[in-house]
C-alpha positions as a Markdown table, in Angstrom:
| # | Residue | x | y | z |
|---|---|---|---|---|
| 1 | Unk | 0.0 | 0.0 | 0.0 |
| 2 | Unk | 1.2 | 3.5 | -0.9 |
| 3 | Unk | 1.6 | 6.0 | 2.0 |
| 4 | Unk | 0.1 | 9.5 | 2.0 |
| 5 | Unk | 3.1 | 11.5 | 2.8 |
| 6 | Unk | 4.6 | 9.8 | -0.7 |
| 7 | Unk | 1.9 | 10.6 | -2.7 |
| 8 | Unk | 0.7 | 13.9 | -1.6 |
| 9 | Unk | -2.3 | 12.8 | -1.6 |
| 10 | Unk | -5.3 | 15.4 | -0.3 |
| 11 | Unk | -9.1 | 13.8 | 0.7 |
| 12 | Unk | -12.3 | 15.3 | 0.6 |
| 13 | Unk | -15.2 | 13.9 | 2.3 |
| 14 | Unk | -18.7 | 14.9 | 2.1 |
| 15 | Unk | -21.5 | 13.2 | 4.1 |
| 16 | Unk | -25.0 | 15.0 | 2.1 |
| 17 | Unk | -28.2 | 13.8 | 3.3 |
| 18 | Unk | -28.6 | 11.4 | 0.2 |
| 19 | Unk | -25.1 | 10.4 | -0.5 |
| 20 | Unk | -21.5 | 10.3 | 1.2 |
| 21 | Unk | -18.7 | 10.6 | -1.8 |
| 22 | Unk | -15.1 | 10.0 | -0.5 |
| 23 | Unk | -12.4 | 11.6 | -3.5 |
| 24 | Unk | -8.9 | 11.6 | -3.1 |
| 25 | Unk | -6.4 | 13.7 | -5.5 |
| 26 | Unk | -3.0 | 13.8 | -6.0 |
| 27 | Unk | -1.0 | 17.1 | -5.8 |
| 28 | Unk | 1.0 | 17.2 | -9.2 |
| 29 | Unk | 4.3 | 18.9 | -9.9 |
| 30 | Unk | 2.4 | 21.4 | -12.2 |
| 31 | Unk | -0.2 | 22.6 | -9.3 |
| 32 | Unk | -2.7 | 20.3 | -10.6 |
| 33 | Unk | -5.0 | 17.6 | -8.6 |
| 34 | Unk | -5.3 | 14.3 | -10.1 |
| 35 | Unk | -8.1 | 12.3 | -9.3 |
| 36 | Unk | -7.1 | 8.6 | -8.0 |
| 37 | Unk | -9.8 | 7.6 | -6.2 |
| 38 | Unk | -13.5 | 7.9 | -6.3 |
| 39 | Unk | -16.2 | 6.2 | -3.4 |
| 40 | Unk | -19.6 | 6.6 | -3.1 |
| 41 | Unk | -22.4 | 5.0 | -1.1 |
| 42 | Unk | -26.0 | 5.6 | -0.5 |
| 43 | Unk | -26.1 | 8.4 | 3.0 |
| 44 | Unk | -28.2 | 6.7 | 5.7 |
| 45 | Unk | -28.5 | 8.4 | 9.1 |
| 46 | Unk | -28.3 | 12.0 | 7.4 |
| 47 | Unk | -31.7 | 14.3 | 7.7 |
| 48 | Unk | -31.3 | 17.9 | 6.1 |
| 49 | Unk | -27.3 | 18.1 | 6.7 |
| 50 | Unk | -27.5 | 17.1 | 10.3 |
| 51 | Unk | -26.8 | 13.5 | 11.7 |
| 52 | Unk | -29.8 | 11.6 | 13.2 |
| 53 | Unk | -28.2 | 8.1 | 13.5 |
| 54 | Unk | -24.7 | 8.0 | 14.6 |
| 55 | Unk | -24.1 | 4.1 | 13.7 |
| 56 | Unk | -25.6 | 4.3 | 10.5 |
| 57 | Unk | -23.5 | 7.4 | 9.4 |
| 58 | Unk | -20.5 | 5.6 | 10.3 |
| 59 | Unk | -21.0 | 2.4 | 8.5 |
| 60 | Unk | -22.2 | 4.6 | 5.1 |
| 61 | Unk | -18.8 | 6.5 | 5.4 |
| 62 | Unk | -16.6 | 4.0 | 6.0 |
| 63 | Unk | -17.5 | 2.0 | 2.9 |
| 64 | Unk | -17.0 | 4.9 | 1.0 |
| 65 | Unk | -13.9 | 5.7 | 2.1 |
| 66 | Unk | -13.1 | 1.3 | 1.6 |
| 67 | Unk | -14.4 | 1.9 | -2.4 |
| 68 | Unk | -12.1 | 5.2 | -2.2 |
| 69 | Unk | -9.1 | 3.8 | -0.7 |
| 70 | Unk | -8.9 | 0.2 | -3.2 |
| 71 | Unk | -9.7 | 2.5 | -6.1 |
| 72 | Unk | -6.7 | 4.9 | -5.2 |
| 73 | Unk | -4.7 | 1.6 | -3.5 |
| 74 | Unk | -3.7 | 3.6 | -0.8 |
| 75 | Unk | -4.4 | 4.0 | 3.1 |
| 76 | Unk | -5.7 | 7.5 | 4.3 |
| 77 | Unk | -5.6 | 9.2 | 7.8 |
| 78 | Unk | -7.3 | 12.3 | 7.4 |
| 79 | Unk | -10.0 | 14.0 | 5.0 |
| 80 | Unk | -11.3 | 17.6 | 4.8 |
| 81 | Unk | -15.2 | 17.8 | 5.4 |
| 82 | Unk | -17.6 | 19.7 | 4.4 |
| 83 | Unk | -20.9 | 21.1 | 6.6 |
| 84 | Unk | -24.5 | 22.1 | 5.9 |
| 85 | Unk | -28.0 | 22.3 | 7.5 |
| 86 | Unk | -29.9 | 25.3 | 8.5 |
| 87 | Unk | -27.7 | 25.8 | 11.9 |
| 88 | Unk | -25.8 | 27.3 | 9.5 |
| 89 | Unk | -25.3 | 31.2 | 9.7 |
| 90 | Unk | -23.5 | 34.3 | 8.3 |
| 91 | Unk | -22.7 | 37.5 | 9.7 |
| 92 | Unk | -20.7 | 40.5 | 7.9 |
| 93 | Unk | -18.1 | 42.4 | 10.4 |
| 94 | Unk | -16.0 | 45.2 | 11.0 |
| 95 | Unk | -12.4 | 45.4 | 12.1 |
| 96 | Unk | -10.3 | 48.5 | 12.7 |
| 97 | Unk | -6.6 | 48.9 | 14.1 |
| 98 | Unk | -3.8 | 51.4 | 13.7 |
| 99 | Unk | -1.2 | 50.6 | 11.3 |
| 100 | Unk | 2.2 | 50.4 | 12.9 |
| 101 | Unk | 5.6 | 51.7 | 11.6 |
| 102 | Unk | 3.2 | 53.6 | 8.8 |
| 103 | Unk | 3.0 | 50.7 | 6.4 |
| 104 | Unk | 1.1 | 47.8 | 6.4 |
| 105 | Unk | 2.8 | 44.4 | 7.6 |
| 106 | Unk | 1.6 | 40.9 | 7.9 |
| 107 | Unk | 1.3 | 41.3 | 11.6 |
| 108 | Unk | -1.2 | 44.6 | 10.7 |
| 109 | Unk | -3.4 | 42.2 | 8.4 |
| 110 | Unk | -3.5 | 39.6 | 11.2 |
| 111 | Unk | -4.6 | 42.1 | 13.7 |
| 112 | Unk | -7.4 | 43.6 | 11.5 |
| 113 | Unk | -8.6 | 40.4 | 10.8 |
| 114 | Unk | -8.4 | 39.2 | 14.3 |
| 115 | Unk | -10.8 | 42.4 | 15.3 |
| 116 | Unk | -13.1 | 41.8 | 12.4 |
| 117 | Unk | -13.7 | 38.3 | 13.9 |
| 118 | Unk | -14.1 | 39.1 | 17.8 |
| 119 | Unk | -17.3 | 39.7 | 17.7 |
| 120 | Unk | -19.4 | 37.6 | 20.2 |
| 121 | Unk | -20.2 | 34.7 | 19.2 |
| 122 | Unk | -22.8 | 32.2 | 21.8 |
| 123 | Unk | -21.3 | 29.4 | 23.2 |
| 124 | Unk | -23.1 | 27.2 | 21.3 |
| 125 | Unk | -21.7 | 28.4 | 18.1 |
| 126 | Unk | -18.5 | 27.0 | 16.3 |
| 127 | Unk | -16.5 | 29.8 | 14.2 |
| 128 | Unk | -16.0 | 28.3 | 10.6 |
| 129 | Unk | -14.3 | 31.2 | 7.9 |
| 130 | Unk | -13.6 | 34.4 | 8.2 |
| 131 | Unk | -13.6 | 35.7 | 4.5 |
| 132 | Unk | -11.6 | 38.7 | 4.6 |
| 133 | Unk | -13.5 | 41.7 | 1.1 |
| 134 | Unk | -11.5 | 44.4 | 1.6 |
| 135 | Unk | -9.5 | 46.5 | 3.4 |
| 136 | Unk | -9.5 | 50.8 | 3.7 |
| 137 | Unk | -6.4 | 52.7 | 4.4 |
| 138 | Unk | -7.4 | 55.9 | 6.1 |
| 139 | Unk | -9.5 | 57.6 | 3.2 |
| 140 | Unk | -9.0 | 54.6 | 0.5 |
| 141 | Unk | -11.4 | 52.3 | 0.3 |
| 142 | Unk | -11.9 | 48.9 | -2.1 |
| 143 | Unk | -8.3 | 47.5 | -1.4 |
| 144 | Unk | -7.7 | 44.2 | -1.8 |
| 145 | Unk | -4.2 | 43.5 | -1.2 |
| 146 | Unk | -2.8 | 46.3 | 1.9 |
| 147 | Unk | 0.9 | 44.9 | 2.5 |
| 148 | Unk | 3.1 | 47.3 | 2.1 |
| 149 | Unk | 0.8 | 50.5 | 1.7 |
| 150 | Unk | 1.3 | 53.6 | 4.1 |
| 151 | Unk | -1.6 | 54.8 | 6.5 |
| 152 | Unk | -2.0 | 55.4 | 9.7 |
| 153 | Unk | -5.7 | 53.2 | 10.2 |
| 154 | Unk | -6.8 | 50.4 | 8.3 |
| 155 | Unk | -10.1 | 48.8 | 8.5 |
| 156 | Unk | -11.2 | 45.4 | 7.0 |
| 157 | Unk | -14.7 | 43.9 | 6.3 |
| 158 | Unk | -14.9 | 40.3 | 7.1 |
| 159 | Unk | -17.7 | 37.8 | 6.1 |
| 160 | Unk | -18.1 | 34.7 | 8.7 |
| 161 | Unk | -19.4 | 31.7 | 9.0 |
| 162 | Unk | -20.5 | 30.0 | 12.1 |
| 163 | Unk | -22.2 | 26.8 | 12.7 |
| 164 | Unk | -24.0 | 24.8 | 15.6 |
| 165 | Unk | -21.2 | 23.1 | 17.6 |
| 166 | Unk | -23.0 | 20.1 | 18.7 |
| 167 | Unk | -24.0 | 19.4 | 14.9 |
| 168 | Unk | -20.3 | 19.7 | 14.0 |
| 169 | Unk | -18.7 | 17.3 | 17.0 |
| 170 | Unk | -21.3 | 14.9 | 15.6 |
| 171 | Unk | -19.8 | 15.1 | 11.8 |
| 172 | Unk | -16.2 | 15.1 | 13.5 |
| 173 | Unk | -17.7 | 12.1 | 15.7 |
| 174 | Unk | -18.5 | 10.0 | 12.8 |
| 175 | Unk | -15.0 | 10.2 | 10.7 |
| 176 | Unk | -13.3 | 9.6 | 14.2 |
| 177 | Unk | -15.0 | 6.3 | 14.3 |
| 178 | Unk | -13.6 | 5.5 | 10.8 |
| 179 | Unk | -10.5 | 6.0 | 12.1 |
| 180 | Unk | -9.8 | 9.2 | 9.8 |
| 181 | Unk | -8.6 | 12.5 | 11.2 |
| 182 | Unk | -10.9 | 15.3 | 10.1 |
| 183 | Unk | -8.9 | 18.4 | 9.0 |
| 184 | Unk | -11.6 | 21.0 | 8.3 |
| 185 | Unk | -14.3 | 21.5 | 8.3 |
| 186 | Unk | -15.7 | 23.6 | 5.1 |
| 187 | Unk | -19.3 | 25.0 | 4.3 |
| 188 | Unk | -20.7 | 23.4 | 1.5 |
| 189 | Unk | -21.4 | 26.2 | -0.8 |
| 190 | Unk | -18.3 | 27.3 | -0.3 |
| 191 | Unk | -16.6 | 24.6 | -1.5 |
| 192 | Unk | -18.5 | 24.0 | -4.2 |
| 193 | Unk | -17.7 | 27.4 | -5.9 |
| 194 | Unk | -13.7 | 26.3 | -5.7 |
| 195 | Unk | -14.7 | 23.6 | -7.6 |
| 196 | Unk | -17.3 | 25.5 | -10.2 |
| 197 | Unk | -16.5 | 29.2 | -10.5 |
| 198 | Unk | -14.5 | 30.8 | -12.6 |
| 199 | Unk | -12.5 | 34.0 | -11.4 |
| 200 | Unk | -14.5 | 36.4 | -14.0 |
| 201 | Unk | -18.0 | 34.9 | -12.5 |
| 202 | Unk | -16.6 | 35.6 | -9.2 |
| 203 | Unk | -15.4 | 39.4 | -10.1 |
| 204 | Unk | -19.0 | 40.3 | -11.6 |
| 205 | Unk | -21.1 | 38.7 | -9.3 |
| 206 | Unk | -22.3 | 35.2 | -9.2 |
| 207 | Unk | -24.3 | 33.3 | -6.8 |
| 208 | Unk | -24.0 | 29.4 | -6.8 |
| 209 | Unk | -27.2 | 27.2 | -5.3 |
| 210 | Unk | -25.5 | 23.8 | -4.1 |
| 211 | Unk | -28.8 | 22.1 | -4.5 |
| 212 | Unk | -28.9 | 18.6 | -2.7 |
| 213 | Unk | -31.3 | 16.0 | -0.9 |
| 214 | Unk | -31.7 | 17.8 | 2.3 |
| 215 | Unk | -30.4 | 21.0 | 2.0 |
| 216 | Unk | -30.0 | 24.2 | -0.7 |
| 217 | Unk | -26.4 | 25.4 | 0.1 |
| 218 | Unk | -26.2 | 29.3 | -1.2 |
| 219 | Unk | -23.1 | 31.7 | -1.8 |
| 220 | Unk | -23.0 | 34.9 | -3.6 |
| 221 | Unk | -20.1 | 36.9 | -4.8 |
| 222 | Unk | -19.5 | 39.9 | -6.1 |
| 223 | Unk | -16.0 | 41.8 | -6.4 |
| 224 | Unk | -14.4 | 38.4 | -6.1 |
| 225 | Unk | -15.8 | 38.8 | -2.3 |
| 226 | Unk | -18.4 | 36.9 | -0.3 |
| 227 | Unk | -21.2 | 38.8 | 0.7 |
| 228 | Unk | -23.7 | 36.0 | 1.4 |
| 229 | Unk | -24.4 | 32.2 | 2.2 |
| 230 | Unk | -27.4 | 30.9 | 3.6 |
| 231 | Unk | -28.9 | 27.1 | 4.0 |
| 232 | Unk | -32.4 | 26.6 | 2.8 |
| 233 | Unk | -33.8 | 23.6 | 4.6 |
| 234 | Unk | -35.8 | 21.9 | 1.9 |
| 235 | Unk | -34.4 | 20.2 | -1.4 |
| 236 | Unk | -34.0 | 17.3 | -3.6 |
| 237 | Unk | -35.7 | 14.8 | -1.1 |
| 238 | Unk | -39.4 | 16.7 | -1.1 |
| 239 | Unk | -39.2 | 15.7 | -4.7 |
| 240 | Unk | -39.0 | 12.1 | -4.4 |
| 241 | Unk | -41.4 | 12.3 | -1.5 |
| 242 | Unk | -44.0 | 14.0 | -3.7 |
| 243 | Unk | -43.0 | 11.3 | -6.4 |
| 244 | Unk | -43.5 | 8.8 | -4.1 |
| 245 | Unk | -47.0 | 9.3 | -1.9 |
| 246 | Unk | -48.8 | 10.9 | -5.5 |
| 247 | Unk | -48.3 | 7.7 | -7.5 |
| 248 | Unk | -48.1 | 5.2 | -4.6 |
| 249 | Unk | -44.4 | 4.0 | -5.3 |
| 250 | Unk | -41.4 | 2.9 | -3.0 |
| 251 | Unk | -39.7 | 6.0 | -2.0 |
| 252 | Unk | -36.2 | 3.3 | -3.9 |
| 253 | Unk | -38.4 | 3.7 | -6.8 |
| 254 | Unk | -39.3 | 7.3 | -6.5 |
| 255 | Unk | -35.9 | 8.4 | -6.8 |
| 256 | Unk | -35.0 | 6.1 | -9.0 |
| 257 | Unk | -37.9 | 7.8 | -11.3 |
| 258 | Unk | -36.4 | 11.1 | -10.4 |
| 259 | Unk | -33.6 | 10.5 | -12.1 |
| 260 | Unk | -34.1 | 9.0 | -15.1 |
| 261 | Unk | -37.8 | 10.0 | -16.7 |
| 262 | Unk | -38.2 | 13.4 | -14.4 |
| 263 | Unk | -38.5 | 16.8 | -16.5 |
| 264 | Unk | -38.6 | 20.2 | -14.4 |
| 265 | Unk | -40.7 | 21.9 | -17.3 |
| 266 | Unk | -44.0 | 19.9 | -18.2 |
| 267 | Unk | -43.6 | 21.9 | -21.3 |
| 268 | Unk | -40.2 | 20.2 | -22.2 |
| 269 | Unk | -42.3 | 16.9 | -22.2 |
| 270 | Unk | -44.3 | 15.3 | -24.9 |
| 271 | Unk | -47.4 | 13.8 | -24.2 |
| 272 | Unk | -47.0 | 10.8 | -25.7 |
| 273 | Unk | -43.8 | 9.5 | -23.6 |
| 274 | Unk | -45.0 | 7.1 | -21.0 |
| 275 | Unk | -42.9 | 5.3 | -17.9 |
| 276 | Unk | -43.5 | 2.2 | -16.0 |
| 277 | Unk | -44.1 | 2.6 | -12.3 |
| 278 | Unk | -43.9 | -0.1 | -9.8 |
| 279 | Unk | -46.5 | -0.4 | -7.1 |
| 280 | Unk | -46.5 | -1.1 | -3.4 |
| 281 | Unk | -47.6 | -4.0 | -1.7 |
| 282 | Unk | -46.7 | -6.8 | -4.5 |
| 283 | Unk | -49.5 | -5.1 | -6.8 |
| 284 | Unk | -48.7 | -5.1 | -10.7 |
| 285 | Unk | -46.5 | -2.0 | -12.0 |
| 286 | Unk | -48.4 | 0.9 | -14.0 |
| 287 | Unk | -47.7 | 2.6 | -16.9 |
| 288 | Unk | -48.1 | 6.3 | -16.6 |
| 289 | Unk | -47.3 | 10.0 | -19.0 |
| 290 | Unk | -44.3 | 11.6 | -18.4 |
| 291 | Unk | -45.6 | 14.6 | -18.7 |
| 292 | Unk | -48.5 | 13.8 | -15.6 |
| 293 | Unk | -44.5 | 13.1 | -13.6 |
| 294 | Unk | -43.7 | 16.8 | -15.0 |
| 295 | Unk | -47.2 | 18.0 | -13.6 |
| 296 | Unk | -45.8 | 16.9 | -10.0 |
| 297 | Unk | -42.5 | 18.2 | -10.5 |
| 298 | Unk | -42.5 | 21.6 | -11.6 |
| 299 | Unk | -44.5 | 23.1 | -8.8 |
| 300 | Unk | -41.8 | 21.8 | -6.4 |
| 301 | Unk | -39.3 | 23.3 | -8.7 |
| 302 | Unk | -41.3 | 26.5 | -8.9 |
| 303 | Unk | -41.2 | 26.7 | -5.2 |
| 304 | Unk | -37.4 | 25.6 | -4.6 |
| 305 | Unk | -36.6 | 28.3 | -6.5 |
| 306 | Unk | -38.5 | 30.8 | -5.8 |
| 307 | Unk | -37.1 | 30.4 | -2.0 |
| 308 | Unk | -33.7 | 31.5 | -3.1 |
| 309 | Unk | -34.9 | 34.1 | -5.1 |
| 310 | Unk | -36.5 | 35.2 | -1.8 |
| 311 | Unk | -32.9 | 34.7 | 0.1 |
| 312 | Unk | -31.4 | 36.9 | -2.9 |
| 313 | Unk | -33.6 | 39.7 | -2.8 |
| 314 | Unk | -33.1 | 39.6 | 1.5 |
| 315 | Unk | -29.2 | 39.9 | 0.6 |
| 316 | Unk | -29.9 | 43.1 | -0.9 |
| 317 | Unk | -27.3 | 41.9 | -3.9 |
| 318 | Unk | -29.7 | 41.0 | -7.0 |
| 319 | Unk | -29.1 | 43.8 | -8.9 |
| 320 | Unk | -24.9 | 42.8 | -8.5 |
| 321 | Unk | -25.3 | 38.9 | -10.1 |
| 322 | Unk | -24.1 | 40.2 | -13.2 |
| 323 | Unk | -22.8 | 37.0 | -14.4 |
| 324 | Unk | -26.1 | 35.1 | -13.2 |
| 325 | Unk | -26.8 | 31.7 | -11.1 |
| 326 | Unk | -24.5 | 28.6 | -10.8 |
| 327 | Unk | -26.4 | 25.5 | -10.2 |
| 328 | Unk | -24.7 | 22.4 | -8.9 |
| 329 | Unk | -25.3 | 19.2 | -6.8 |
| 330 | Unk | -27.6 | 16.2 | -7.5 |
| 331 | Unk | -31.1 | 17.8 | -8.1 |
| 332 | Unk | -29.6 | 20.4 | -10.4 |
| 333 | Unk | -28.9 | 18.2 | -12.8 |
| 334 | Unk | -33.0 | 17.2 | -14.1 |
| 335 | Unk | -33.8 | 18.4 | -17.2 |
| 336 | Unk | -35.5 | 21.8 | -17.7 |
| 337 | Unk | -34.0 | 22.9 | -14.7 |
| 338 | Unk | -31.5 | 25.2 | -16.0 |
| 339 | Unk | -34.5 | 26.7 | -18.4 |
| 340 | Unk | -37.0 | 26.9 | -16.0 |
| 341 | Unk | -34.7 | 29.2 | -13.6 |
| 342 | Unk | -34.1 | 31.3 | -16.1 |
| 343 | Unk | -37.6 | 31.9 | -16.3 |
| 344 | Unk | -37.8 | 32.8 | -12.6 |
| 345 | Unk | -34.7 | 34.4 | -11.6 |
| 346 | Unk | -34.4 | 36.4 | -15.0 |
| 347 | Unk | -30.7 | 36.3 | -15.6 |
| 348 | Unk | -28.4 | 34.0 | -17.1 |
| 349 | Unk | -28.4 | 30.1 | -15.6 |
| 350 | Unk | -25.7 | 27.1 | -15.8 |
| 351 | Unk | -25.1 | 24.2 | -14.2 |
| 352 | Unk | -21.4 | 23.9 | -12.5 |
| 353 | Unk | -19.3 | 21.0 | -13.2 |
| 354 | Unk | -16.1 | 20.7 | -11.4 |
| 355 | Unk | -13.5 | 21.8 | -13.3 |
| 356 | Unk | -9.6 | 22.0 | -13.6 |
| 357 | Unk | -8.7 | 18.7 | -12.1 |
| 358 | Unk | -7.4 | 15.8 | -14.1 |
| 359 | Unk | -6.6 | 11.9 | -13.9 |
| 360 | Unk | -10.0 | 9.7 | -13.0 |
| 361 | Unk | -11.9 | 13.3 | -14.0 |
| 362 | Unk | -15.0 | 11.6 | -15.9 |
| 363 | Unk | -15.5 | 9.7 | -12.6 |
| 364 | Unk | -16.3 | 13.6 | -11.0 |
| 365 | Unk | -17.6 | 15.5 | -14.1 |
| 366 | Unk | -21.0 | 15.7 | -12.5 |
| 367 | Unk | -22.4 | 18.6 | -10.5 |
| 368 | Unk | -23.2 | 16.2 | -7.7 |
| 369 | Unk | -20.0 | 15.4 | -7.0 |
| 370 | Unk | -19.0 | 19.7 | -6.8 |
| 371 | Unk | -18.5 | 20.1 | -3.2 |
| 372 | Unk | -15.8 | 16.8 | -2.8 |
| 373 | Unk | -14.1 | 18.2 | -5.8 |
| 374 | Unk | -14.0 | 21.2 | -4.3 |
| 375 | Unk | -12.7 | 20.5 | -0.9 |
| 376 | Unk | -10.1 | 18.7 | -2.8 |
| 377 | Unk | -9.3 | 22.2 | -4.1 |
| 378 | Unk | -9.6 | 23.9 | -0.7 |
| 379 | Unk | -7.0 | 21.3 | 0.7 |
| 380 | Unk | -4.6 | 22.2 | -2.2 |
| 381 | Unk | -4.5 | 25.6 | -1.1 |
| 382 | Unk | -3.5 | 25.0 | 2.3 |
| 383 | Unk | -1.0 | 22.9 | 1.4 |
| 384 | Unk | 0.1 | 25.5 | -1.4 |
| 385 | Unk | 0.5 | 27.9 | 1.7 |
| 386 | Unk | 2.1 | 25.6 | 4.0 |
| 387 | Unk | 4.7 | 25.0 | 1.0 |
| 388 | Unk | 5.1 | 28.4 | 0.6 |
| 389 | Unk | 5.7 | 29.7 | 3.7 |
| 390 | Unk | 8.3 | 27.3 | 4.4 |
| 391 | Unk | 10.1 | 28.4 | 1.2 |
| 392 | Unk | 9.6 | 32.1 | 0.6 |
| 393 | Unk | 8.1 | 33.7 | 3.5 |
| 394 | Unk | 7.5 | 37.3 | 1.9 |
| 395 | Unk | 5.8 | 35.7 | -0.9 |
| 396 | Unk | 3.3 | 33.6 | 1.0 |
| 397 | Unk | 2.5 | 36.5 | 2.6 |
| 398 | Unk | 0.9 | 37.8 | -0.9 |
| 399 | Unk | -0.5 | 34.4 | -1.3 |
| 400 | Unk | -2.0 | 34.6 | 1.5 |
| 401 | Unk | -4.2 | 37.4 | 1.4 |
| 402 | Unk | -5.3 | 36.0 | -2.2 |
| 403 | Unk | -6.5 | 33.0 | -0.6 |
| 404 | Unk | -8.0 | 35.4 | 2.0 |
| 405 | Unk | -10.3 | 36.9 | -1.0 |
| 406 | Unk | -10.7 | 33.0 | -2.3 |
| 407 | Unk | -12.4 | 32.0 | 1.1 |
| 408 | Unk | -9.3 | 30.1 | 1.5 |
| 409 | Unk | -8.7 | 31.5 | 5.8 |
């Protein structure tokens, strides 16, 4: 078996209410991640993000990370994780301090940061980023990068992230019991745009909806900044559910018909296409339209959406989405999705495939599998700053703050 440390090997591991996918990439020579392993297994235990049976989580990971680990042929110790559910919160923040020596140091960044993120937070609460926007010196505002400016104030606005503390021992609970380390943990969304965003989307104004089984994981960026995540409850999972009660199938067999025959736009649908539907109980299978399954769906859809469309307008930052919506995970991916959004948000809508990784890459081109990938990318940076910092100290420094403006802190 190969050891991590001879590979450089980074994992990302996220347990979503439907699905736990296990990915591990090699960090190349040319600052590239290869894919070399791939696990996935059905999510059992999971409701809306949070954990509601301990064992059952546990056995779901660890035979993803056993399908991960023989793909790759390797052992692993640790994996970076990524966290959801509506205990999820953001706040935006305020630091000011006196610049020393009249030009801004690392040690001045540090400090400004460190007052933008001491605001109370309840004991309850577990601090997860602090996404440094930008920084004023004295009278100039909109800086991104202040080493080595002169001033005699400088102020920085901070996004951060908290989360429920009980919620994320439980996560942290469940890898422990795999026998993995867990390195970070990561908000969903957040991860998911390293893995789908391009730096123009990020510099005009995007907003990515990481929409999964239980949970509708939302970032928006504008200036190449965070201004706003936010966890919508609901997802994916009410799909199947109305799939399942309005035409008397297995819940198996609901999602099953979710995937493969469901259409978000009943005008997409011709009348004439028909499915097979099993029954319950041992009664004979029926044969029903595909457009009556687009009849159910796109009311769900309408309503899905139309909650963050609700969440964007409350961020106050509509009218700065220049470059539109991002969807990604599992239920983005029906067909008619993408056109129907555009209907209803009224601005340009795609659907985010993880991109710039290479090796097993056709085993991760898929929008479900965006927030792995992009924990993946997430660990690279850190170790791209550990490397760094060893070697050139000045020039991490500069790094650094990039990553700052990334959501890489």
């Amino acid at each position: 078996m190969s050891k991590p440390a001879e590979r450089n090997l980074i994992v990302g591991l996220d347990i979503g209410t439907s699905q736990v996918k296990a990915v591990v990439g090699e960090l190349l020579d040319d600052d590239q991640i290869s894919i070399v392993g791939v696990g996935t297994h059905a999510a059992k235990g999971m409701d809306k993000g949070g954990v509601n049976d301990l064992n059952l989580v546990v056995k779901s990971v660890q035979r993803a990370v056993n399908e991960m680990e023989l793909m790759a042929d390797c052992r692993v110790s640790s994996v970076f994780m990524s966290i959801s559910g509506r205990h999820v919160k953001c706040q935006n923040e305020n630091g000011m301090v006196p610049i020393n020596n009249q030009e801004v140091t690392q040690e001045d960044v540090d400090n400004v940061i460190h007052a933008a993120r001491s605001v109370p937070i309840a004991a309850e609460r577990r601090l997860l980023h602090v996404l440094p926007q930008e920084f004023t010196i004295d009278v100039q505002e909109g800086i991104k990068n202040p080493i080595g400016m002169s001033g005699v104030r400088m102020e920085a606005d901070a996004h951060i992230i908290t989360c429920a503390d009980d919620m994320a021992k439980n996560l942290v609970k469940c890898v422990e019991r795999c026998e993995l380390n867990a390195d970070q943990l990561i908000f969903s969304a957040l991860a998911s745009s390293y893995a789908v965003l391009t730096d123009d989307e990020r510099e005009l104004g995007v907003c990515v909806v990481d929409i999964g089984g239980g949970t509708m994981d939302i970032v928006i960026y504008t200036d190449g900044a965070i201004r706003h995540t936010a966890v919508i409850p609901v997802a994916g999972n009410q799909i199947t559910s109305d799939i399942a009660k309005i035409f008397r199938t297995p819940i198996s067999n609901a999602e099953e018909i979710k995937v493969n025959y469901a259409c978000a736009l009943k005008d997409m649908v011709s009348m004439e296409e028909s499915i097979e539907v099993p029954s319950v109980g041992g009664r004979a299978a029926r044969v029903m339209s595909r457009h009556t399954l687009a009849e159910v769906i796109e009311p769900r859809y309408q309503e899905l959406f139309e909650l963050v469309h609700d969440e964007i307008r409350a961020s106050g930052l509509e009218e700065q989405i220049a470059a539109g919506l991002v969807l990604t995970g599992g239920t983005a991916k029906m067909e008619g999705a993408v056109e129907f959004a555009e209907e209803i948000f009224q601005m340009p809508v795609r659907v985010g495939n993880p991109i710039n990784v290479k090796g097993l890459s056709e085993y991760v081109d898929d929008a479900g599998f965006a927030t792995v990938v992009g924990l993946l990318q997430y660990g690279k940076v850190q170790a791209d700053n550990k490397k760094s910092s060893k070697q050139k100290p000045g020039e991490s420094l500069f790094h650094r703050v990039q990553s700052w403006f990334k959501g890489e802190f």
